[in-house]
C-alpha positions, 0 to 999 in steps of 0.5 A, a space after each residue: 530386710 536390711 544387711 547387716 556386715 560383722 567382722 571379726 578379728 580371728 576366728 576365736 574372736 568368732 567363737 567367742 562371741 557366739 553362745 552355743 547354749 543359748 544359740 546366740 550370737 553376741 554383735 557389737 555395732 552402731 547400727 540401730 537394730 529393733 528388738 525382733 528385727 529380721 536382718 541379714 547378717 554377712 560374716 568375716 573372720 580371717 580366712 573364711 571364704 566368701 562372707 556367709 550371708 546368714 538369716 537372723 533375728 534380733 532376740 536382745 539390744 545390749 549396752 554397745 550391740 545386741 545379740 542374733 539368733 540364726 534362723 533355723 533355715 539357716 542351720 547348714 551355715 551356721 554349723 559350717 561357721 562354727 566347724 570352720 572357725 574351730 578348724 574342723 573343715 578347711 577351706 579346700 574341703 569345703 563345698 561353700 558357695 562361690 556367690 552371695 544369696 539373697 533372701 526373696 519370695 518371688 513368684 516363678 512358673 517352672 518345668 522340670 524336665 519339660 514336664 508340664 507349668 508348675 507355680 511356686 515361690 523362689 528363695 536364697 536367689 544368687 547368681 549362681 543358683 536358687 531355692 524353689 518351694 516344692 512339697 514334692 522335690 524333682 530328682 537330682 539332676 533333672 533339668 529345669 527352666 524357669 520364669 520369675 516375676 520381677 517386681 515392676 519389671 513388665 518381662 519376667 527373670 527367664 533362666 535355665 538350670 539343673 536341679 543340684 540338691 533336694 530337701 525333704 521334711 520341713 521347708 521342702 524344696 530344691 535347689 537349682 544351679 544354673 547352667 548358663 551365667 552369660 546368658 541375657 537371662 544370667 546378667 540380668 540377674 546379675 545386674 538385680 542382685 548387685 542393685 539389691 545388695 547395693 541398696 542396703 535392702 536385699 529382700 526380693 518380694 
């Protein structure tokens, strides 16, 4: 999945570009984008903090762009773009994510609270935290550990969390924030994700 970066002028400039009826928003870039594409697209306007990483999909190539639609796993940040840019939340009201996610589909044994392996999949991975895939979501709170596989990496990503927030109905799962960034564990994670974003292809699979 490729990354691909829009910057606005203002956050009317934002706005504008964005069509609520359709659920599209309108980008102008040189960058040659397929119609159907999956891409990562990072947002920035003047004063928005930490450039949303948003998942998207290109629905139309027009003359000098084309136009995205947000994937709706994404919902939650697409509405904070929106409600931040309209000046509906502030910046010191808002609870926004001090690291960039990464989309990946990674395989990771896990316990919660020392309950017995469980098997499942990693998504939204950051340096600060992770979505695990789980039809029946811990309690929040609850500690976790984790072992994920690494592709052609023979030592698996071994990390150390808590769970911070469940979602129920569709795409269960929870997220986990993770509770030592210095550990051997946390820098290496690190030192994966700059690699990734650095790329320009920021899938983990």
């Amino acid at each position: 999945m490729r990354l691909l970066t829009l910057a606005y002028p203002s956050a009317a400039a934002f706005l504008s570009a964005y069509d609520e009826a359709a659920g599209t928003l309108l980008a102008m870039t040189k960058t040659e984008v397929q119609r159907d594409e999956q891409i990562l697209v990072e947002i920035a306007f003047p004063r928005l903090p930490n450039r949303p990483l948003v998942r998207a999909v290109c629905t139309e190539l027009v003359d000098g762009g084309l136009r995205l639609r947000f994937d709706d796993d994404d919902a939650s940040t697409r509405d904070f773009l929106l409600k931040f840019a309209r000046g509906e939340v502030r910046f010191e009201d808002t609870t926004h994510r001090e690291h960039k996610r990464v989309p990946s589909s990674l395989a990771v044994e896990y316990t919660v609270a020392g309950k017995p392996v469980k098997h499942g999949q990693v998504e939204d991975l950051s340096a600060g935290g992770c979505f695990v895939r789980d039809d029946h979501p811990p309690d929040v709170g609850l500690a976790v550990s984790l072992k994920i596989a690494i592709p052609d990496e023979a030592i698996d990503l071994e990390l150390t969390g808590n769970v911070a927030w469940v979602r129920a109905g569709k795409g269960p799962g929870f997220g986990i924030e993770f509770d030592n960034p210095e550990s051997a564990g946390g820098k290496r994670l690190r030192q994966l994700l700059r690699r990734a974003i650095g790329s320009g292809d920021v899938d983990l699979q």
